[in-house]
N, C-alpha and C positions, 0 to 999 in steps of 0.2 A: 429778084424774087420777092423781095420786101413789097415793094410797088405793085406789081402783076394788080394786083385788085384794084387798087384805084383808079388804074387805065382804061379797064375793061368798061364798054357803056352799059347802060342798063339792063336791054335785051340780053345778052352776053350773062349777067348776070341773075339775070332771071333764069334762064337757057340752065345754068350752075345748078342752080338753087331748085329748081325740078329732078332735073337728073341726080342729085343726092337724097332730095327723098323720094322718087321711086326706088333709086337703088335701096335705099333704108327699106321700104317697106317690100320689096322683094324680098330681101333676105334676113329680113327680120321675119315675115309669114312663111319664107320657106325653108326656115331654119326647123319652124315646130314639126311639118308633118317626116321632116332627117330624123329629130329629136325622138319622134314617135316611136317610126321603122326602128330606128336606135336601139330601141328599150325594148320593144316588141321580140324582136330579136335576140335580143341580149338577156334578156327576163323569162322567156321559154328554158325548162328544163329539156336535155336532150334525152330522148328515148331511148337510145343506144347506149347513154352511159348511167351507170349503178351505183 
């Protein structure tokens, strides 16, 4: 497991190094509009209770 990386070729590595930042920025941008709904949500007074 130590190794894994220095075996892997470049491509491969490259290949890594995309797919962690899209995943980064997926769910970094789509953390805020959760974040939003979240409060939106959460931050309305309810009608029903006094």
């Amino acid at each position: 497991m130590k190794t894994w990386y220095s075996n892997i070729t470049k491509a491969q590595k490259t290949f890594l190094f995309t797919i962690s930042v899209l995943l980064i920025l997926v769910y970094g941008i789509g953390l805020i509009p959760l974040a939003l709904l979240t409060y939106l949500q959460l931050g309305q007074p309810n009608p029903n209770q006094l």
